[in-house]
BALUM-90279 format. One record per atom (N, C-alpha, C): x, y, z. Coordinates in steps of 0.001 Angstrom, whole numbers, plus 500000, padded with zeros to 6 digits. Example, Ala and Ser with C-alpha at 12.3 -4.5 7.8 and 13.67 -1.06 7.14 Angstrom:
513190494310507800
512300495500507800
513200496700507800
512850497750507080
513670498940507140
512900500030507870
//
This chain:
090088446106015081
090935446984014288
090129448125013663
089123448167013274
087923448424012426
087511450061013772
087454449295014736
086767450193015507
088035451116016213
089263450547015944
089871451751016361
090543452571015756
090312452041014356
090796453012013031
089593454302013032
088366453871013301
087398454747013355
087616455787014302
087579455364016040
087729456197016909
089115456921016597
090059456819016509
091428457700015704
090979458636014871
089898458296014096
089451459036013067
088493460441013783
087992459810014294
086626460712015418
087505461626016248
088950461229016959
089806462358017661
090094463541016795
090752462774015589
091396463851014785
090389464873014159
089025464194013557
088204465548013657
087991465648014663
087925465441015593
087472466607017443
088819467613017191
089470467284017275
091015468167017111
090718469358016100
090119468719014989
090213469910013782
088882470564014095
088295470646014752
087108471427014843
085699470657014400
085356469701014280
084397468947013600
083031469019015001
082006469967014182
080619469976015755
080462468987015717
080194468349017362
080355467422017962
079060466276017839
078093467262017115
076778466399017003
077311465545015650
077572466442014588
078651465851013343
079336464235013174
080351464705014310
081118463554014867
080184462064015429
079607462735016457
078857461448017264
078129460984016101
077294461615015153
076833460716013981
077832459892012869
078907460584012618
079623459478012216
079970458424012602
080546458900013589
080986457428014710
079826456300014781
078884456594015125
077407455711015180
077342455451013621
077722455761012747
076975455750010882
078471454589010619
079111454571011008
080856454076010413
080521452533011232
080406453012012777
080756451593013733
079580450442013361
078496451288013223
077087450442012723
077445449428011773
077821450142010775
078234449261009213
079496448558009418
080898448900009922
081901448162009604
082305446787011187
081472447269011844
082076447028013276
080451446507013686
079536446339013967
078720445371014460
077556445104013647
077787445606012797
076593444986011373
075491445359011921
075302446694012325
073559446903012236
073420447629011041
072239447530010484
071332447865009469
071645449634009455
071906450477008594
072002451723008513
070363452114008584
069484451906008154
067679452040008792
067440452296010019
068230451592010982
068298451792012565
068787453126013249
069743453626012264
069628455064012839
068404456206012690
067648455533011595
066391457009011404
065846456052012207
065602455133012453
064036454269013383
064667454724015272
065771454639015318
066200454996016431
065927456484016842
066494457246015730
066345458971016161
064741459349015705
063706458679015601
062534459329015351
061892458629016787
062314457137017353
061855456564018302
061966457465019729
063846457970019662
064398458728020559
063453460151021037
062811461032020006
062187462412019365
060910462215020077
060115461037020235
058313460773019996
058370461300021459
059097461300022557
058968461515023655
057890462710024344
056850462247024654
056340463575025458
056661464735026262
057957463939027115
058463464855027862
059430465717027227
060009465430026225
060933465984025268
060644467328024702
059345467062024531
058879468374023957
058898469530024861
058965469499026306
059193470291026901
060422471586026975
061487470672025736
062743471350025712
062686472483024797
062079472203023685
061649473142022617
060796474718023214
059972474108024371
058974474785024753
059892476182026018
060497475430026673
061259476290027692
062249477058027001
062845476860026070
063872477777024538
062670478803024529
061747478496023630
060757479577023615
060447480513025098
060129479921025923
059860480881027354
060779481393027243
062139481093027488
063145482264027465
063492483161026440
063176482875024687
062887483862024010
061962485006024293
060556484734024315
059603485541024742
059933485712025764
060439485844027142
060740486734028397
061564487685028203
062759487586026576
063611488727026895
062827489666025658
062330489035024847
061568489857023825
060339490337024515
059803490379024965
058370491128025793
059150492068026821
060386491975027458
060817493035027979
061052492884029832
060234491274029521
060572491085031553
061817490661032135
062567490225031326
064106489971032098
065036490898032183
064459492134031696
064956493521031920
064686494024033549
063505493798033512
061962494300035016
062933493286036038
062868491972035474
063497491156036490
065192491547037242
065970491950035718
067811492548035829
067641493800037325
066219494948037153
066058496018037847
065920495646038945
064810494091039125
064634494328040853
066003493559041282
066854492821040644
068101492238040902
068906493184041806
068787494231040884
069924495593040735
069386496143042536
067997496475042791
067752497030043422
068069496267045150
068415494768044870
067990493947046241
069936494263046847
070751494466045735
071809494181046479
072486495536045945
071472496569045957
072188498367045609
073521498290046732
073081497732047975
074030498914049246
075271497866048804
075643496813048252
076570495864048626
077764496456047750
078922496021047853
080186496293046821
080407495622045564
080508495669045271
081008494341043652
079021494349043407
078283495603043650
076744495390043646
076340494672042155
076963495303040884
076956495128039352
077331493505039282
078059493189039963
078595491468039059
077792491215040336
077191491045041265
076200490881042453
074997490660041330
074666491698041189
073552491562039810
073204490492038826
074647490674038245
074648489562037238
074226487864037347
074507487360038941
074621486391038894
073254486406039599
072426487014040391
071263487201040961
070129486983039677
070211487989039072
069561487890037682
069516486575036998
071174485976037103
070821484826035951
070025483734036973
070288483946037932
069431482449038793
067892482911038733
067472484684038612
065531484908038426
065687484415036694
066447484437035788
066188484161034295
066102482745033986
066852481857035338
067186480759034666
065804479944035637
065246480778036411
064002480436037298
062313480461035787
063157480743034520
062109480609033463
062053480451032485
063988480534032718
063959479960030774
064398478489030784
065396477824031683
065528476623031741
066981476301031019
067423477279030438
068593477069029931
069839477824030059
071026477065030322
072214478252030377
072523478882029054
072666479003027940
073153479793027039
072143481081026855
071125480754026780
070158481874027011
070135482755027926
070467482021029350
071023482958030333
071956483599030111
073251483145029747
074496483992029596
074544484500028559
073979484534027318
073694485725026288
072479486906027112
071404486268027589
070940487590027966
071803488653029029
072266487705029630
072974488603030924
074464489183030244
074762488361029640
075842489427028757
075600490695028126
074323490391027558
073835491553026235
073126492961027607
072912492812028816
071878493475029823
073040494073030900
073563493079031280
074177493811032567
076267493706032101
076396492395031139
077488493391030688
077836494658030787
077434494935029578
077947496631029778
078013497409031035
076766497319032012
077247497932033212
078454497480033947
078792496050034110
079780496015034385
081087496650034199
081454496998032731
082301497698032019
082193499204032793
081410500100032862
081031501026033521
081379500926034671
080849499593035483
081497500136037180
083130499634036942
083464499449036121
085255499335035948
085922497802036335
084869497168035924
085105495646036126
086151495133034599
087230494831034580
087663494251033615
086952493429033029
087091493745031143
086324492968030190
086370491082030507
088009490973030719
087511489667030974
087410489245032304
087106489928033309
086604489497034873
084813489558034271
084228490407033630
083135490599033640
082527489461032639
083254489328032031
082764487833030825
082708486438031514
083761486322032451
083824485102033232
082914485084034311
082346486478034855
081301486710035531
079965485659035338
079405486629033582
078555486527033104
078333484810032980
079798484239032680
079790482884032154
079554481685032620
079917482013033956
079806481530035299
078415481603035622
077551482582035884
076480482973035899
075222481843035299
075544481638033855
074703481249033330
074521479490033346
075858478833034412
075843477500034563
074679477672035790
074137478470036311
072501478160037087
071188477949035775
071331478225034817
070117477742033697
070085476671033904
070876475426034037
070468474052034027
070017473524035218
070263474075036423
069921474138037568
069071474235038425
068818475707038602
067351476782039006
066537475982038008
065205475711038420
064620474740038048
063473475956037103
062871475486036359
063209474894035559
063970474333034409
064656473019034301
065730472912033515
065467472064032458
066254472393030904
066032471307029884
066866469932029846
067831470282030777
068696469251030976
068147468288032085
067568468499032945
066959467896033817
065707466839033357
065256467265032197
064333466570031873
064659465751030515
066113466081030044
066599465269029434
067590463986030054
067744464067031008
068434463167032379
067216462163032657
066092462827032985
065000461907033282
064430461108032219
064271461768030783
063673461068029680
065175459587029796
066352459975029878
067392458874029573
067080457686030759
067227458206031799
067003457579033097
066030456758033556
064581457490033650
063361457206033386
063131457168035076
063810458684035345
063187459566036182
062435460765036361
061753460817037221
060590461959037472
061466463066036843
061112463576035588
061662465390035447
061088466388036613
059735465675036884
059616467148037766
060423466944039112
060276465650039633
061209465579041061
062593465882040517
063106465601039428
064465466692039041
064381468144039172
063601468117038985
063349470323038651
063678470151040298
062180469519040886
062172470343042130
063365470539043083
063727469222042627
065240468510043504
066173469651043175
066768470659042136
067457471019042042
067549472740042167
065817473117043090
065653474178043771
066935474590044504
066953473957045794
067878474339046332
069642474138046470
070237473351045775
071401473107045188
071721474478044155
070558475069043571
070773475817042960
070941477421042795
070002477245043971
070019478594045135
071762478490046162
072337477565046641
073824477383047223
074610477937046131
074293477199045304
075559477624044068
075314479461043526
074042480003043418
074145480959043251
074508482248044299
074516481484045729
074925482333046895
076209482374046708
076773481195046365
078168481036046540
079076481963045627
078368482156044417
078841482723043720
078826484355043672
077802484814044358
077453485828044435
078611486638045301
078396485927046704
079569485964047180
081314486124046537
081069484935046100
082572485215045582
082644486598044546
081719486474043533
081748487988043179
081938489378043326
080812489466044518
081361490428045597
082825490754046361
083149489920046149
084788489849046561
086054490174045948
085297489854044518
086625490060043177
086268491523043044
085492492163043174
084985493403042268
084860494351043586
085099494161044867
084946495123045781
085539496259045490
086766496476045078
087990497425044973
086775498345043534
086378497438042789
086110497852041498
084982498917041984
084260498578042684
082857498737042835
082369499175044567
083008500195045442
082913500028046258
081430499695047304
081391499844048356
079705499322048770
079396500753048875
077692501033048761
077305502853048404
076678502485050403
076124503616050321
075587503829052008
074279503492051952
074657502648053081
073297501843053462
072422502872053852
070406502777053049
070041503407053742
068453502724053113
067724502344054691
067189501328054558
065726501777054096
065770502873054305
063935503375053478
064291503618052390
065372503847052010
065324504412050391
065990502791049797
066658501588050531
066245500334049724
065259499629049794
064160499776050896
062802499289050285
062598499590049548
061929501314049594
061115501643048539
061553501863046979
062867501367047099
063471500855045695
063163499968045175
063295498873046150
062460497317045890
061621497066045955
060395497841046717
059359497939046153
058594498381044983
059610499646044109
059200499918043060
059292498957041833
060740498441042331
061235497257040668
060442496203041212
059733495991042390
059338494148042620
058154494615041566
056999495449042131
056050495877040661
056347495834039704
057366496523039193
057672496340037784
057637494483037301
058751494238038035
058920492874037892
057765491829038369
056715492499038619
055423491627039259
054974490287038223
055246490622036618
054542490234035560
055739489013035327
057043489083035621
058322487828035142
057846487401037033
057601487707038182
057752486947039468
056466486021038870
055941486405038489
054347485467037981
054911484617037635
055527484778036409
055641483471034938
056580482524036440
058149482587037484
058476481961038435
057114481372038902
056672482272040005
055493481328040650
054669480402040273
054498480847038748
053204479597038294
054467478456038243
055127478901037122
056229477027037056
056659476269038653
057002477124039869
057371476364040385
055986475586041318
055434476969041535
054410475939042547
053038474695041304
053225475559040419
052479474040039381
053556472794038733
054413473251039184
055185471451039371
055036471365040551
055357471998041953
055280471047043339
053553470659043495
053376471333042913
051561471136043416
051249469657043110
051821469730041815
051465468902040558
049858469163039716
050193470452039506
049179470679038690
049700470550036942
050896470435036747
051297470335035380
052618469256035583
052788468587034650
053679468298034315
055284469161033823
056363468621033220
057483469168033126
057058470231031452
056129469234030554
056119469574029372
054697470807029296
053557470082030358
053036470985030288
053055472263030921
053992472803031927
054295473403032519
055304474517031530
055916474177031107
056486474608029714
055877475082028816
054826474591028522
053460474929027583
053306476521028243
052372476322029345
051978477273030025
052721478547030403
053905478518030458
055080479185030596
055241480385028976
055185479419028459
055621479831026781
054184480647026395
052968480546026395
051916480800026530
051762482152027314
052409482169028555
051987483379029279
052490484908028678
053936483953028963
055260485109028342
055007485734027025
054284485278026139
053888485892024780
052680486497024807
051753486354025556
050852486915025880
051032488387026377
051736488061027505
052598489314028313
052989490216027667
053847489988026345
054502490474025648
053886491233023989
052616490171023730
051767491044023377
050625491913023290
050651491869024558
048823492533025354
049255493504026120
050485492948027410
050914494038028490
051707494884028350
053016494178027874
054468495315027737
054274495701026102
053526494986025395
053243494860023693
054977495136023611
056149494782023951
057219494867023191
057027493512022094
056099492883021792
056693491874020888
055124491853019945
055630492434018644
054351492518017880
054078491080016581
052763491143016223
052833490053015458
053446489770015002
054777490327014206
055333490168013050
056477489654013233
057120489710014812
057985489398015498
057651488146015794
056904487378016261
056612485630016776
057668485333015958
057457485194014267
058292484078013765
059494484007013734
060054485593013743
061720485965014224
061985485108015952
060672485043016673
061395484814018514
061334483296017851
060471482655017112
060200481442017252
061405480373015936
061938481367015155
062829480927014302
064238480445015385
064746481831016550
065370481636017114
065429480376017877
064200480344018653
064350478976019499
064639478095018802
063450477972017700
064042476535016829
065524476375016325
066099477063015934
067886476876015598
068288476524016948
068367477054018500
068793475922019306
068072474636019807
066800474578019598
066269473152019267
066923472499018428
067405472881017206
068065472347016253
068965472004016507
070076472420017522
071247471774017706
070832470651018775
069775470316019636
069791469857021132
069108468392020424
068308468524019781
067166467363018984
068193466384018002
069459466594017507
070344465364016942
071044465053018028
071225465925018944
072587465292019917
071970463998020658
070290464203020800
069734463491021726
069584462022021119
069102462323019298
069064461086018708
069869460507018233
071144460636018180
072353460353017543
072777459669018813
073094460733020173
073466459867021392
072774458833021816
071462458254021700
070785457132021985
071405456215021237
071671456219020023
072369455175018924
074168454742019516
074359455649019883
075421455557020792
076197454776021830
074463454945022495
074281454386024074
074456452856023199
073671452466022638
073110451189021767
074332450364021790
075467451061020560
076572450429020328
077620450584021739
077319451047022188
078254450711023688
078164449772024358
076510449478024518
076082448454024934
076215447000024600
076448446778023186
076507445568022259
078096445717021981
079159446390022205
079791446012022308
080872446447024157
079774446268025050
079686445460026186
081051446770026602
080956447922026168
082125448837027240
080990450072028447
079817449918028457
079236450436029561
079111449000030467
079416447929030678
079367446616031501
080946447010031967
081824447217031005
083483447503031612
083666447907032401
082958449941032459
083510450624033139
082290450323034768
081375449987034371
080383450143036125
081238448600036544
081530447617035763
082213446848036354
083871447134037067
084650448234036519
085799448707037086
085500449726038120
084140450165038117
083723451235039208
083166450334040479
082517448885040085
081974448751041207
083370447822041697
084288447436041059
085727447194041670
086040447969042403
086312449226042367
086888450466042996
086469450447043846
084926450321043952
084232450924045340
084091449531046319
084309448178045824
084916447447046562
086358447218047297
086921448080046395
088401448008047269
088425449507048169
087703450170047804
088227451292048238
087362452399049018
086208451565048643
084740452381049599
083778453298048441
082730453283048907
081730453577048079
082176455362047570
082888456346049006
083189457661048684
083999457505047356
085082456581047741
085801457151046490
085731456627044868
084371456095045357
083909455820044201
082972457127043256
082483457546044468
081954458928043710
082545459883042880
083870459780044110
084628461115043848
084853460711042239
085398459514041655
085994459122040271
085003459635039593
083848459094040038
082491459413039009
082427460989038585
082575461505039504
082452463120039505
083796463703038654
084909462996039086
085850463578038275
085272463159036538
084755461395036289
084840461888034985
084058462720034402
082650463041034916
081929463907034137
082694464901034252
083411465405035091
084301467089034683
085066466881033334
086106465579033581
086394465342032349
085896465220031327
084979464810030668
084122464577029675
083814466072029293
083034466652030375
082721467558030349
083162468843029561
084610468578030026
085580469619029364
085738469516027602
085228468422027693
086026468258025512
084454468129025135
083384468156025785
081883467938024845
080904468546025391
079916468564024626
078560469740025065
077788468612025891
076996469545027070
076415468922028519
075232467576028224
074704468078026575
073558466887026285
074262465620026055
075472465579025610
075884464344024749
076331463867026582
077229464461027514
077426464280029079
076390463174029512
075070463647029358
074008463176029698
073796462002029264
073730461892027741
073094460889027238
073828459568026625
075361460228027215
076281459250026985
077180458474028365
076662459404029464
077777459052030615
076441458306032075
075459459104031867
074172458928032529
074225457443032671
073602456337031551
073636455113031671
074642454595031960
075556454780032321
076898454269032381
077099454819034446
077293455534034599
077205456106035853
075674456295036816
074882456336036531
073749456414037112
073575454857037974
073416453486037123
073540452528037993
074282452272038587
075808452783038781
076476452335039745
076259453747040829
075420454426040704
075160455034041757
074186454925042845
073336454605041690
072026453638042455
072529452524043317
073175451394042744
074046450458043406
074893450689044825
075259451779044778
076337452472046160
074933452522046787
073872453045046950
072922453513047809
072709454808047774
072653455508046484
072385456873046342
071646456953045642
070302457573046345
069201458004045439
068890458714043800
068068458209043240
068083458514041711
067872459460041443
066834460580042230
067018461352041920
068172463063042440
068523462478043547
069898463277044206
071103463041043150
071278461947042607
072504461539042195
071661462281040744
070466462540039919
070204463269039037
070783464849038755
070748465146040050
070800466244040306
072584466349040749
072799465860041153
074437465933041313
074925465879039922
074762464960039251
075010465162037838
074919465945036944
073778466528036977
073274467874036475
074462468777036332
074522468946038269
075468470408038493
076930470314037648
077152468319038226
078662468646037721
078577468939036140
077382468620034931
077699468637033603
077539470514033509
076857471482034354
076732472326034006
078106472894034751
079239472513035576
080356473593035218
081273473031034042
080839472196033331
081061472177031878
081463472998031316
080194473835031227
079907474847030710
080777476020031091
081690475868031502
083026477494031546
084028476648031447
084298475300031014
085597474747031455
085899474427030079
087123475183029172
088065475188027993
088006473418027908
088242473062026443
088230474154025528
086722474183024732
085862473210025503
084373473203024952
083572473713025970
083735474789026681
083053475187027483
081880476507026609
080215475845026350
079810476829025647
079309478188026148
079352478013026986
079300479762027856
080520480438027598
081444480109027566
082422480808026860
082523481721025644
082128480858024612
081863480796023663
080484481810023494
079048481717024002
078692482138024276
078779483850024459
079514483784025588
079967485082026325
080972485875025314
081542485144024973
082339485684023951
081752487008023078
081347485865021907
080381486662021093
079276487413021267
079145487725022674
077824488548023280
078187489957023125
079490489859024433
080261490865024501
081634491281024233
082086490470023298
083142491212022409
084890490608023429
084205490022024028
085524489766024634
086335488850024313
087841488395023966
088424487547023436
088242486416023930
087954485217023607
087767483684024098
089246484037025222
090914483580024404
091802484068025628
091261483997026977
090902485771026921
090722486671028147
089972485397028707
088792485389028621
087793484669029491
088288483028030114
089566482703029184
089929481133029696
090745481327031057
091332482988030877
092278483291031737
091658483642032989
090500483972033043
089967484542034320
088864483888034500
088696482388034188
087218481857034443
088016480523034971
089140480224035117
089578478856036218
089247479314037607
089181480308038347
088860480848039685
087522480475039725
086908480564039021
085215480770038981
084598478895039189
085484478600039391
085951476760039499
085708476571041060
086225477501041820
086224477122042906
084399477126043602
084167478380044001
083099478092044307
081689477375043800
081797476829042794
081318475976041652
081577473914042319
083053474225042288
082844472824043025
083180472663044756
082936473822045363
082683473666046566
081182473417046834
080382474448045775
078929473560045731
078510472297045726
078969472173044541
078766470453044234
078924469386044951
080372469606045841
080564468697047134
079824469016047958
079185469918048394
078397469895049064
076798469406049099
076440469566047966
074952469309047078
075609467617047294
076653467077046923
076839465559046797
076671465001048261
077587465917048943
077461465105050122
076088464986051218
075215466023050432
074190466277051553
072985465932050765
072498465165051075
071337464508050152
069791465411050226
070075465766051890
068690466241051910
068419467902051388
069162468565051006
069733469674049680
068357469028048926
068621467918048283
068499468088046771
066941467053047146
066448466562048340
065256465561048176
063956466225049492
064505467145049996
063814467550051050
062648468380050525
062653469208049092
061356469624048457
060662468923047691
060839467624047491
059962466341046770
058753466303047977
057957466039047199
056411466415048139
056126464322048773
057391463757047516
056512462231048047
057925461689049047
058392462635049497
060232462154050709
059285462585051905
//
């Protein structure tokens, strides 16, 4: 009775607006005390136990890389050689946008960072080539579900810290799944915006030596890419230290080469990161306490036990397919960390169980929690995008269900094809 007077309680603030990190700590602070008698002590011994993680720290660290890349001035260098690879094409501007966010999200590791930078950068041009405000927001929004993806990702290595799988065979794994989804999209882009944006005349010495001018420019952000990816496949760094090194370069860059970012500025780039560290660091320790009471009161045994029913009556496919539908569901009413750290243990072994690899099925998971991220009414790229560029939440709910499609034509595909997501692991 106890516990479902509580959860009633936990809807109605979700309903009234209550942040969701908020909530999940009540729920864990209420069920603890009235409903299975653990010790209220167990939540700080839990969320400092959850925190000590080595690899964790990597999340803090990749926030920062993507601060310092747009403050030193290279995800600008990077937006130019974007601009320059797909000049001759039609819909070239929202072509851009989504090109760009897969080189931004190739270093910052995160989608909101992506879709605020690419809002605040190539927005406006969009507006200019005559792309409607909210075609161009759902663009942008869409766009920035490759941050969790394009490797390097913070979500990926928060999947692995839960899991207690390789983050870096996550990163690497989700190279190319992430490169499909950004073709796909690109594509489809090109398609909505043709009329808007017609294609200019092909002319092939004057698009080299275009792209040869912005790849220079952009020589100094292709670096900060090359070192992260080939020093995770190499294995010369780890997920966290690789992150290190990343965060390290980009400020360097920024105050030696482009000097756009002067002393006085660090604690403004570094205040920033920390406020979204700040939101990502309770969801993680609050959701472990979570996992806990689910466990002790035996409803993650329910559902892999009604899943591995299913996939006995009905075959291992359509056992996926459920799985996949609920993270969309979930997906839709909560932010992608709590996805993770609440649906992961619960779905991950019965995936393992079907005969699907841990870290493919990592990575399938991934994708589906990042079209989360555009799907009402907690979709935070939305939200996001919103407040970047001025466009009404509305508009963007209205023209970002399309942006659905080629999103989960990816995903089925990344699901169904294993060797996508395991064929750049150096130990397959």
């Amino acid at each position: 009775m106890a516990l479902t007077f509580i959860s009633l309680a936990a809807v109605l603030m979700f309903v009234l607006g209550t942040p969701i990190v908020l909530l999940i700590a009540l729920w864990v602070a209420a069920t603890s005390y009235w409903v299975i008698d653990f010790p209220l002590t167990n939540m700080g011994l839990s969320a400092l136990d959850s925190l000590k993680s080595f690899a964790f720290l990597a999340v803090p660290l990749f926030i920062c890389t993507g601060d310092f890349l747009t403050a030193g001035g290279l995800s600008q260098r990077l937006i130019g050689l974007a601009k320059s690879l797909v000049a001759f094409l039609p819909g070239r501007t929202a072509a851009t946008a989504v090109l760009a966010s897969g080189m931004f999200a190739a270093v910052s590791g995160s989608n909101a960072a992506t879709a605020a930078t690419m809002g605040q950068l190539v927005g406006p041009e969009m507006k200019k080539a005559g792309v409607p405000d909210g075609l161009a927001g759902a663009i942008v929004a869409s766009g920035g579900t490759l941050g969790v993806v394009i490797p390097p990702s913070t979500i990926f290595i928060i999947y692995g810290i839960t899991m207690g799988v390789s983050p870096v065979d996550l990163n690497l794994g989700g190279l190319l799944p992430g490169l499909l989804m950004m073709s796909f999209m690109m594509a489809f882009c090109i398609w909505l915006t043709r009329r808007n944006e017609p294609a200019d005349r092909f002319e092939p010495f004057t698009l080299l030596r275009n792209i040869g001018r912005e790849a220079a420019g952009a020589t100094l952000g292709l670096i900060a890419v090359a070192l992260l990816f080939f020093g995770l496949y190499l294995g010369w760094f780890s997920s966290t230290e690789a992150a290190g090194v990343a965060t390290i370069y980009c400020l360097l860059v920024g105050l030696f080469v482009t000097r756009r970012i002067g002393w006085r500025k660090i604690p403004t780039v570094l205040q920033a990161s920390a406020a979204v560290t700040g939101i990502i660091a309770p969801m993680v320790a609050f959701s472990l306490q979570f996992q806990q009471i689910l466990s002790v009161l035996e409803i993650q045994s329910a559902v892999q036990d009604f899943l591995s029913g299913l996939a006995a009556t009905h075959g291992p496919s359509m056992t996926i397919v459920a799985m996949m539908g609920i993270i969309l569901v979930v997906g839709c009413i909560t932010e992608s960390v709590a996805v993770v750290l609440i649906l992961a243990p619960i779905l991950g072994p019965v995936a393992v169980g079907l005969g699907v690899d841990p870290v493919h099925w990592g990575v399938a998971f991934v994708i589906g929690t990042s079209i989360g991220f555009i799907t009402p009414p907690y979709g935070l790229n939305l939200f996001v995008t919103s407040a970047v560029m001025g466009v009404p939440y509305a508009q963007l709910v209205k023209r970002i269900a399309i942006f659905l499609v080629p999103l989960l034509i990816a995903w089925a595909i990344v699901v169904a094809a294993p060797d996508l997501t395991l064929s750049f692991l150096p130990s397959r």
